[in-house]
C-alpha positions as a Markdown table, in Angstrom:
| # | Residue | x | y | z |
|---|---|---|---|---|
| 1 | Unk | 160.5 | 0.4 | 132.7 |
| 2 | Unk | 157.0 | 0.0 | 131.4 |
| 3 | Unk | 156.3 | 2.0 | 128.1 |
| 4 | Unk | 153.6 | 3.6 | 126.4 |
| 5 | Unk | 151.6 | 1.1 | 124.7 |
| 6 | Unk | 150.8 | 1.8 | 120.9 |
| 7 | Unk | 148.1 | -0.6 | 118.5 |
| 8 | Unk | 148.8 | -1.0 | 115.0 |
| 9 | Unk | 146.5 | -3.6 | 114.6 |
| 10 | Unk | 142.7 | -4.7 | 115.7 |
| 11 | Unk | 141.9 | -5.3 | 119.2 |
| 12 | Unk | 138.9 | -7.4 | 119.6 |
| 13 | Unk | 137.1 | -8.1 | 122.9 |
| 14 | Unk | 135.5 | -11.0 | 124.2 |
| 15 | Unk | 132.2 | -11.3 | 122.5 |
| 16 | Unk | 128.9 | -11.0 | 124.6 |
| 17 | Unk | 127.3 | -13.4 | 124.2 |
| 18 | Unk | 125.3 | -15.9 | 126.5 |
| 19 | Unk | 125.9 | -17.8 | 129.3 |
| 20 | Unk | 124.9 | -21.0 | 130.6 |
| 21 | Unk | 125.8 | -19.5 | 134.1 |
| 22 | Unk | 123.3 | -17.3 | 133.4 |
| 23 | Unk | 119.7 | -17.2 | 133.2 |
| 24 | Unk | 118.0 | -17.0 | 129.6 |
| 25 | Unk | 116.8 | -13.2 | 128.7 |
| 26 | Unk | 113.8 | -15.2 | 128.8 |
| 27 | Unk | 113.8 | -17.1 | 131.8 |
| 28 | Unk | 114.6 | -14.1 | 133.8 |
| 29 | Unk | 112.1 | -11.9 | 132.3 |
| 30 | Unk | 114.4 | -8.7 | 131.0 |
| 31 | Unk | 112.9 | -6.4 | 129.1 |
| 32 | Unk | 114.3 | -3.0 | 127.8 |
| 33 | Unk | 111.7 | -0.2 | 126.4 |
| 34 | Unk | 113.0 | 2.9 | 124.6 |
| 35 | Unk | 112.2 | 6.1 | 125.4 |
| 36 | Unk | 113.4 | 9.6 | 123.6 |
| 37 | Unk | 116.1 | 10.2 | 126.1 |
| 38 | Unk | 116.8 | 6.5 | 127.9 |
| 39 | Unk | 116.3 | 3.1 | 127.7 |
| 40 | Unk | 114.6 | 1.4 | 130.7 |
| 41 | Unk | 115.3 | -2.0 | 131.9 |
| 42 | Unk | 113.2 | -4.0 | 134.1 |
| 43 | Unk | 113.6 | -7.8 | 135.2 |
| 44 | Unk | 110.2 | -9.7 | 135.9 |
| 45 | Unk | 108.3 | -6.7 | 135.3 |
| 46 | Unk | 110.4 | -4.8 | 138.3 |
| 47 | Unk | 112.8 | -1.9 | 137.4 |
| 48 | Unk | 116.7 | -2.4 | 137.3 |
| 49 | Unk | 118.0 | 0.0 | 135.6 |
| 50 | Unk | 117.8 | 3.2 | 133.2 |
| 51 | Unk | 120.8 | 3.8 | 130.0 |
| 52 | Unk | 120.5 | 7.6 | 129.9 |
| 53 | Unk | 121.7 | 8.4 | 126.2 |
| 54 | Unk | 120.0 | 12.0 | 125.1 |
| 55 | Unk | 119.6 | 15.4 | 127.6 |
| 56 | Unk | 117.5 | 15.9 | 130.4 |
| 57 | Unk | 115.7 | 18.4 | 131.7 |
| 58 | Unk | 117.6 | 18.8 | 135.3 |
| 59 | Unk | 121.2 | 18.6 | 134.0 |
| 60 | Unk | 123.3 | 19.4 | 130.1 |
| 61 | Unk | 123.8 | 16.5 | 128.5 |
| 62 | Unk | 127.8 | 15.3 | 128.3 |
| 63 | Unk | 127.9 | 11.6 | 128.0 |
| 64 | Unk | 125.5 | 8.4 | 128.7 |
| 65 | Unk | 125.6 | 7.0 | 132.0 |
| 66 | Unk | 123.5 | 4.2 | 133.8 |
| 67 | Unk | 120.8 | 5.4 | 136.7 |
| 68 | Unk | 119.8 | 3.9 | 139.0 |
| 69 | Unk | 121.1 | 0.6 | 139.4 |
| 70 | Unk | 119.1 | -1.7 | 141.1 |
| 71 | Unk | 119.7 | -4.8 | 143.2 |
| 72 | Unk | 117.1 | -7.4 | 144.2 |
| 73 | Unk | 114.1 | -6.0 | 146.4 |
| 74 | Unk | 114.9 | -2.4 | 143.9 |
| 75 | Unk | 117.8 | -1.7 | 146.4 |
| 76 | Unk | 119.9 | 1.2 | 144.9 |
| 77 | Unk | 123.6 | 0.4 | 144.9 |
| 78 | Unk | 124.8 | 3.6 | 143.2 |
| 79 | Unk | 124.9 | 6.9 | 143.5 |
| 80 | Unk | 124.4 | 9.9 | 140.7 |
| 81 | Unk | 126.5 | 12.9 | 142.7 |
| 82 | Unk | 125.7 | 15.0 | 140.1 |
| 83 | Unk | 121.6 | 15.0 | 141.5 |
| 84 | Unk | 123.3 | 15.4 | 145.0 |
| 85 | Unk | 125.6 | 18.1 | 144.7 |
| 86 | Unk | 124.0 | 20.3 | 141.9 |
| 87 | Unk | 120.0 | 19.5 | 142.7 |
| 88 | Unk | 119.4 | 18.2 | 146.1 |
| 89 | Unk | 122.2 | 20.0 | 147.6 |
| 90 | Unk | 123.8 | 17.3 | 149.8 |
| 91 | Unk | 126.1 | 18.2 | 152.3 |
| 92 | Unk | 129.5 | 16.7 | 152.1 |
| 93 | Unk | 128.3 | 15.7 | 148.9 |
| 94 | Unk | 131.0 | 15.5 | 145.9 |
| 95 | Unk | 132.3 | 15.0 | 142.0 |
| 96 | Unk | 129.1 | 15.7 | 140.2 |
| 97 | Unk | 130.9 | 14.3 | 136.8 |
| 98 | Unk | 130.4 | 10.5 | 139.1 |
| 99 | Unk | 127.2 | 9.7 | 137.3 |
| 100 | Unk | 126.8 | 6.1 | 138.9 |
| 101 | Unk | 127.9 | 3.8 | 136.0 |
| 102 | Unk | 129.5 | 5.7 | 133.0 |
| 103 | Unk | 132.1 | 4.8 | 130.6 |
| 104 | Unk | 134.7 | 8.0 | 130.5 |
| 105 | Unk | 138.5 | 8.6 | 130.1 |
| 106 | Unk | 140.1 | 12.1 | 131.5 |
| 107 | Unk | 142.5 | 12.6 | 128.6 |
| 108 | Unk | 141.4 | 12.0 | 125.4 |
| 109 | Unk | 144.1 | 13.8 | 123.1 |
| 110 | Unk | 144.2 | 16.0 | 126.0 |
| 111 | Unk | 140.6 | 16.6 | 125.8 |
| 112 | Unk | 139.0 | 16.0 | 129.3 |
| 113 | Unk | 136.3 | 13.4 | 129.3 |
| 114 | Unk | 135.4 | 12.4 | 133.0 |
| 115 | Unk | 134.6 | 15.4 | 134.6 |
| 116 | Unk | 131.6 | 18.0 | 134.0 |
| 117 | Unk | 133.5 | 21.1 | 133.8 |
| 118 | Unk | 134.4 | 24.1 | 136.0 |
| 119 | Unk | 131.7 | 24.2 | 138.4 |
| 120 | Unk | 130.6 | 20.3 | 137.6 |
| 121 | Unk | 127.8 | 21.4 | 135.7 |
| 122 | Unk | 128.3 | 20.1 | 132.4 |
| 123 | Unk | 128.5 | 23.4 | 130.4 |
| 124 | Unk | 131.0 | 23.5 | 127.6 |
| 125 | Unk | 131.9 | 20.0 | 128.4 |
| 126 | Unk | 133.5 | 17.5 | 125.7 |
| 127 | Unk | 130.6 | 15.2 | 124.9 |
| 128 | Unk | 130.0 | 11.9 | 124.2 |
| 129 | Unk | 127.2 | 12.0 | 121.1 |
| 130 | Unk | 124.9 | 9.6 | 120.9 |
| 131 | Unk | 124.3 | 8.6 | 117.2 |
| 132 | Unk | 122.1 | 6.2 | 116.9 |
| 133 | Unk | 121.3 | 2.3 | 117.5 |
| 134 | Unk | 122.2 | -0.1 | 115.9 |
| 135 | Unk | 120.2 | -3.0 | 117.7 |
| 136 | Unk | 118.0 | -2.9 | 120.7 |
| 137 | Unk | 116.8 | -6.1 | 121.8 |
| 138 | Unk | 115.4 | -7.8 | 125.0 |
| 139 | Unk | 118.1 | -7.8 | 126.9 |
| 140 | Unk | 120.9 | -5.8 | 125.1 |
| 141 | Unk | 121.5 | -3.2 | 122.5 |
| 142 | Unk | 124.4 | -1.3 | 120.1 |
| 143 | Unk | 125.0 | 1.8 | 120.2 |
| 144 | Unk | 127.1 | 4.0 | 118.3 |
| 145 | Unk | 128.7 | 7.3 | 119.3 |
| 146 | Unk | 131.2 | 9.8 | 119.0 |
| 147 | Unk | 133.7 | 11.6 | 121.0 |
| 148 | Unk | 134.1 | 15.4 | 120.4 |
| 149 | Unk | 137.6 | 16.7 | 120.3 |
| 150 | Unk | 138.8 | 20.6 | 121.4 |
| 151 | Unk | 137.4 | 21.9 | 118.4 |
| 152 | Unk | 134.1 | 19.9 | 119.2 |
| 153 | Unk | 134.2 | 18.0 | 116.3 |
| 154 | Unk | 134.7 | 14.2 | 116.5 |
| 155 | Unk | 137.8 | 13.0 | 117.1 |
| 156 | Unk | 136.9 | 9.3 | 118.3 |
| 157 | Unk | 134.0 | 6.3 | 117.6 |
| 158 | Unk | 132.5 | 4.0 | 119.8 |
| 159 | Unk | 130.7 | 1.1 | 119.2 |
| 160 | Unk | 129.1 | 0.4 | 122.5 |
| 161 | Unk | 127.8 | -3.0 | 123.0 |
| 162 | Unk | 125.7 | -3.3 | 126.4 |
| 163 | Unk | 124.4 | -6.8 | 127.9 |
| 164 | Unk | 122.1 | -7.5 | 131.1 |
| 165 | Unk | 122.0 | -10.8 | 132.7 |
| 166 | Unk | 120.8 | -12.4 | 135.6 |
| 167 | Unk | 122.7 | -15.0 | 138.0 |
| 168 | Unk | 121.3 | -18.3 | 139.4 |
| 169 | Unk | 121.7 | -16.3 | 143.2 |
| 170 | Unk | 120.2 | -13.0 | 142.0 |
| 171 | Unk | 123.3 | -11.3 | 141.3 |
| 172 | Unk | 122.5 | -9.2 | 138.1 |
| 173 | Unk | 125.0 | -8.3 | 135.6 |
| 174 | Unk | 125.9 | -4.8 | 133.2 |
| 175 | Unk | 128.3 | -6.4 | 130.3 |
| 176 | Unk | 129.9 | -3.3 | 128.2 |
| 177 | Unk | 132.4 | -3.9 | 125.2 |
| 178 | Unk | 133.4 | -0.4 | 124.0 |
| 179 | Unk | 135.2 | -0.8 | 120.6 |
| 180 | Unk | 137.3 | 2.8 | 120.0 |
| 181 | Unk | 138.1 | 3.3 | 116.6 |
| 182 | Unk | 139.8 | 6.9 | 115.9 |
| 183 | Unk | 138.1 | 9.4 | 113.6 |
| 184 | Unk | 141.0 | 11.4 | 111.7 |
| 185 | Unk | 143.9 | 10.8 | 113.2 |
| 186 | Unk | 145.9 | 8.9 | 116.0 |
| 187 | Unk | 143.8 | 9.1 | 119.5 |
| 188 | Unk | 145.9 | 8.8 | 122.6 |
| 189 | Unk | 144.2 | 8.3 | 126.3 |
| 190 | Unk | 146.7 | 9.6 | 128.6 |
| 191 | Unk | 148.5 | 8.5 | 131.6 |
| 192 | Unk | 145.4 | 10.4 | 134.1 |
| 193 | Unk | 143.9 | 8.9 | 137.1 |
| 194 | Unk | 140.9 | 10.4 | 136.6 |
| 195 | Unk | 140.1 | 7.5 | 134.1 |
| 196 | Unk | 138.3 | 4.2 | 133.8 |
| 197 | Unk | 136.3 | 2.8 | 130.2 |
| 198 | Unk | 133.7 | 1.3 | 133.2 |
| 199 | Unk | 133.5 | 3.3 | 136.7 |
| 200 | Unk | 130.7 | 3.4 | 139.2 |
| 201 | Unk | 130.4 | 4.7 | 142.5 |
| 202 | Unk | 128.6 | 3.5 | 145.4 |
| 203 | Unk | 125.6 | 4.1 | 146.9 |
| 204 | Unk | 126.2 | 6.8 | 150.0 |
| 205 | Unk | 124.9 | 4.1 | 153.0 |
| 206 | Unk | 127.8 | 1.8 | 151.1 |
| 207 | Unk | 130.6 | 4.5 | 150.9 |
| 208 | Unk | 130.2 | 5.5 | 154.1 |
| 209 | Unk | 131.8 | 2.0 | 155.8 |
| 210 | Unk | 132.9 | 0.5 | 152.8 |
| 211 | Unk | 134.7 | -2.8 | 152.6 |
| 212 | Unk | 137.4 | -3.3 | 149.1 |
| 213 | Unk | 138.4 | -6.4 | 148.1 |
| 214 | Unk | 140.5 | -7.5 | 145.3 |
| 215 | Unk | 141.0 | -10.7 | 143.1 |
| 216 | Unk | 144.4 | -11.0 | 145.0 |
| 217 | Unk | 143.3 | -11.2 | 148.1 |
| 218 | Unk | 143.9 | -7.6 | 149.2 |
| 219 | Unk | 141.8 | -5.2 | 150.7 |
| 220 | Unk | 140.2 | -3.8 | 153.9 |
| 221 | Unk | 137.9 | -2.0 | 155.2 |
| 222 | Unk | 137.7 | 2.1 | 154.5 |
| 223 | Unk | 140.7 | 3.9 | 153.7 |
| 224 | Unk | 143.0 | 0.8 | 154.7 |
| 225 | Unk | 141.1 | -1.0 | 152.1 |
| 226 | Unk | 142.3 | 1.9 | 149.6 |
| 227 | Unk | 145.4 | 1.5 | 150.3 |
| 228 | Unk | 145.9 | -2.1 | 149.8 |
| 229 | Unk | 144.1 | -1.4 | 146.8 |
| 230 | Unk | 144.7 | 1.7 | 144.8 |
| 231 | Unk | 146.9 | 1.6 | 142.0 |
| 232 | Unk | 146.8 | -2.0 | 142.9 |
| 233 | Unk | 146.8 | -4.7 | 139.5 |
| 234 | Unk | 143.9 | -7.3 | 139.4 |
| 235 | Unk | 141.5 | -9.7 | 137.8 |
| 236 | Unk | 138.6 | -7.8 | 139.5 |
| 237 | Unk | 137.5 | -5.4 | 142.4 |
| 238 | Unk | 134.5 | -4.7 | 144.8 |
| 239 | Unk | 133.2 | -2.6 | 147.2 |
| 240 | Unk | 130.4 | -4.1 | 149.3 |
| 241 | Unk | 128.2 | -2.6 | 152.4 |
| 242 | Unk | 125.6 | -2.3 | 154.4 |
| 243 | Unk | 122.1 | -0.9 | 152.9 |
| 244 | Unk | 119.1 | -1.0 | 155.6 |
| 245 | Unk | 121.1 | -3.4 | 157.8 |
| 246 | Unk | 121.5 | -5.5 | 155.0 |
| 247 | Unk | 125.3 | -6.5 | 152.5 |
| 248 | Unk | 125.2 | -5.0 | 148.9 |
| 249 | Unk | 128.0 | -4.7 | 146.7 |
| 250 | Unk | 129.2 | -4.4 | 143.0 |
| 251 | Unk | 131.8 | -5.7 | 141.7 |
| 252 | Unk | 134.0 | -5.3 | 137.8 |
| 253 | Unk | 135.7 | -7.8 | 136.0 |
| 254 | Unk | 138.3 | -6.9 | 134.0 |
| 255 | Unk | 138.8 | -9.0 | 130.6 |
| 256 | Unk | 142.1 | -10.7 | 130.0 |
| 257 | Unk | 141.6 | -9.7 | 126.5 |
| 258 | Unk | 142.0 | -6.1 | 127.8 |
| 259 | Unk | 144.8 | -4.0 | 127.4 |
| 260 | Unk | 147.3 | -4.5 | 130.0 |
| 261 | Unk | 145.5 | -6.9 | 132.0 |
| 262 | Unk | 145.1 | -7.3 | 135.0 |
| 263 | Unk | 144.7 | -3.6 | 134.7 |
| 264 | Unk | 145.8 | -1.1 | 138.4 |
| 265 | Unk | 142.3 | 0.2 | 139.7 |
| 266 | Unk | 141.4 | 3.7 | 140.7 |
| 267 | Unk | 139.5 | 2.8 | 143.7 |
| 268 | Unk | 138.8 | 5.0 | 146.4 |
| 269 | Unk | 136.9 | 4.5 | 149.9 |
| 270 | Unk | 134.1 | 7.3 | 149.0 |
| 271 | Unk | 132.5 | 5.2 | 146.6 |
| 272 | Unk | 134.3 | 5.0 | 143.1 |
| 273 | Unk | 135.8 | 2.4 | 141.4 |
| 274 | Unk | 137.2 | 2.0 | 138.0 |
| 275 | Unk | 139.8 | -0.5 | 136.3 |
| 276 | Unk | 142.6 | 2.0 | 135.2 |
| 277 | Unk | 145.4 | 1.0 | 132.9 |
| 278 | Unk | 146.3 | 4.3 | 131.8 |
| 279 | Unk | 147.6 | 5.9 | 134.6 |
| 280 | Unk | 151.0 | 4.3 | 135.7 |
| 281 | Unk | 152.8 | 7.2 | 136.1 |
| 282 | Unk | 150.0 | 8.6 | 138.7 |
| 283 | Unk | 150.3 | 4.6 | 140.5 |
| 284 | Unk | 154.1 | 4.9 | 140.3 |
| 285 | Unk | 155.8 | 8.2 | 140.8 |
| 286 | Unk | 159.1 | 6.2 | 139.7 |
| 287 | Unk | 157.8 | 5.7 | 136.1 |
| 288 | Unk | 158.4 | 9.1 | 133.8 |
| 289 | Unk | 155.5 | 11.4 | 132.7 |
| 290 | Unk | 153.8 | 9.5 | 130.2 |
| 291 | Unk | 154.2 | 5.9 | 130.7 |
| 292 | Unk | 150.9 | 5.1 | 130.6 |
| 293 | Unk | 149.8 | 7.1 | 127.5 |
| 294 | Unk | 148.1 | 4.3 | 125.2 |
| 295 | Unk | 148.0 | 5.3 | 121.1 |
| 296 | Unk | 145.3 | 4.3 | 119.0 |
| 297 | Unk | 146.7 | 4.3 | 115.5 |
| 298 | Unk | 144.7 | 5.9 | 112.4 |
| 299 | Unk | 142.6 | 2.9 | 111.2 |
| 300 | Unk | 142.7 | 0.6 | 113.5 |
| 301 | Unk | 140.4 | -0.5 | 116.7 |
| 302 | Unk | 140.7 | -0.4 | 120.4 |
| 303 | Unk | 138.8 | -2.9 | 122.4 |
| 304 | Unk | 137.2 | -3.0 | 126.1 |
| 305 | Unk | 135.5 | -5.3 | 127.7 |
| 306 | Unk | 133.9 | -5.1 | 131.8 |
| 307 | Unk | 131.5 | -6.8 | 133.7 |
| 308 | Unk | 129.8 | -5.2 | 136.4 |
| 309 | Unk | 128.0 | -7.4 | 139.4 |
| 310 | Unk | 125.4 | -6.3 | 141.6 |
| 311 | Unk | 125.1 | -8.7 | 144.1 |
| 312 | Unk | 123.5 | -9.4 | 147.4 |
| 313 | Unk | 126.0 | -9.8 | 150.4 |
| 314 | Unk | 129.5 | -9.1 | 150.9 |
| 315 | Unk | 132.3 | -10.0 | 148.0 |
| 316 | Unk | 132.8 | -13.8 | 149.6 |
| 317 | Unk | 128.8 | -14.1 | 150.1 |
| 318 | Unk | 128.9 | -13.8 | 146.3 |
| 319 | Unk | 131.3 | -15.8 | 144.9 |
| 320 | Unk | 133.3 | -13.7 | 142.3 |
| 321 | Unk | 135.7 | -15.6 | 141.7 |
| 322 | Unk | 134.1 | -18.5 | 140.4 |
| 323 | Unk | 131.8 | -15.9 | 138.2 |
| 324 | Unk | 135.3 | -14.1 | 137.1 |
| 325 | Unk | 136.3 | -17.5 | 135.7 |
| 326 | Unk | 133.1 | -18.3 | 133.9 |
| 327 | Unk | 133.0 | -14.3 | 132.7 |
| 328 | Unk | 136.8 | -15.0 | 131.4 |
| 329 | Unk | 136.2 | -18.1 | 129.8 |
| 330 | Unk | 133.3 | -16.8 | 127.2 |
């Protein structure tokens, strides 16, 4: 019977650092400007990407998330539901708290941090607090933050290290370590589905005839795809599709430094997909309540690490297993 999982000691991540499978910051021309409420990120002069950290005027502020992302040609893979369903009004639009790529966890000492709230509009929400920055450079940058508990105050720091890099085929990667160190006292992330340190969801043209493939080899296309894959442990997932007649996809790695690697994955055929190690009582209704609660102890640190790829054609077109091996050999 698999337990809960509780760290008494440190649990460091991979370290970002770079590659020689990818291109210099340099060579590939990132750049990242800071603005009062985001960072933006271009690469040769051409935007990629933008880190929202501080409020906005069309939406509260709850927690950062990345928007858009961009592949080559400024393609958008993702999608920010929360512009859909609260702002443009979208029909068949849904989950506002799926902010295109966010770092979030459902249960947080039984505080809910992945959605936005009754109604979805972010009022009265736990939040994720930006602090400050450590370091923002060309082509990464620390951040620290904290989580609020129910009484709002903060129960939870994050060290949040974020890395952009570019492939030799024009994939582009978002590297994020997220190092959890607990505020007071013990911080448990509970056994939830609604849960994933990285998730993203796909761009609508991609979610609507979306094909999910797995490290393992399964997968499919649509809701066949799901169900070869939800729950479902592995090294990495994608969901790739068409965009203007032409294959897009993103893919995450999970680290094997990770906890309980190769994590289960909440992947669904609308569009989102998340590594999930926390909820094995949700993936297996055989396992009690529970199972998949994971303690941080008082003084000690939890580490994440995840890659995520934007690439150009479909999962085989890109080659992700032979980046996963380079990614889990730095």
């Amino acid at each position: 019977m698999q337990k809960s999982l509780t760290f008494f000691a440190i649990a460091v991540g991979a370290i970002i650092c770079g590659s020689a499978s990818f291109a210099a910051a340099d060579d590939a021309n990132i750049k990242i400007q800071k603005m009062d409420n985001h960072l933006a990120v271009t690469i040769d002069g051409k935007p990629f990407t933008s880190y929202w950290f501080g409020s906005r005027k069309d939406r509260p502020y709850v927690r950062p998330f990345f928007w858009p992302v961009l592949a080559v040609g400024e393609v958008p893979v993702t999608s920010d539901q929360y512009t859909l369903v609260n702002i443009k009004k979208t029909p068949k639009a849904d989950h506002p708290h799926h902010q295109s790529l966010w770092v979030s966890q459902g249960d947080v000492n039984g505080v809910d941090h992945w959605s936005l709230g009754k109604g979805g509009k972010g009022e009265h929400s736990a939040k994720q607090v930006h602090l400050k920055f450590d370091d923002v450079g060309s082509d990464h940058f620390v951040e620290q933050l904290n989580w609020e508990g129910k009484d709002g105050k903060p129960m939870l720091d994050e060290k949040r290290t974020v890395k952009f890099a570019v492939y030799p085929d024009g994939s582009r990667a978002i590297d994020i370590t997220s190092a959890f160190t607990p505020v007071n006292g013990d911080v448990t992330f509970g056994d939830t589905k609604e849960a994933g340190i990285m998730a993203v969801r796909l761009a609508t043209p991609i979610a609507e005839h979306p094909t999910i493939t797995q490290s393992t080899g399964k997968g499919g296309v649509g809701e066949a795809g799901e169900k070869q894959t939800w729950g479902k442990p592995a090294d990495w997932c994608d969901e790739s599709g068409m965009i203007d007649g032409k294959p897009f996809g993103v893919a995450i790695f999970d680290a094997p430094s990770n906890p309980r690697h190769p994590e289960t994955w909440h992947v669904r055929a609308y569009g989102l997909m998340s590594p999930n190690p926390f909820a094995l009582s949700e993936f297996n209704r055989k396992l009690p309540k529970h199972s998949g609660d994971l303690k941080i102890e008082k003084g000690t640190t939890l580490t994440f690490h995840y890659r995520a790829v934007i690439h150009l054609g479909m999962a085989a077109d890109a080659k992700l297993q032979e980046k996963y091996k380079q990614f889990a050999g730095e």
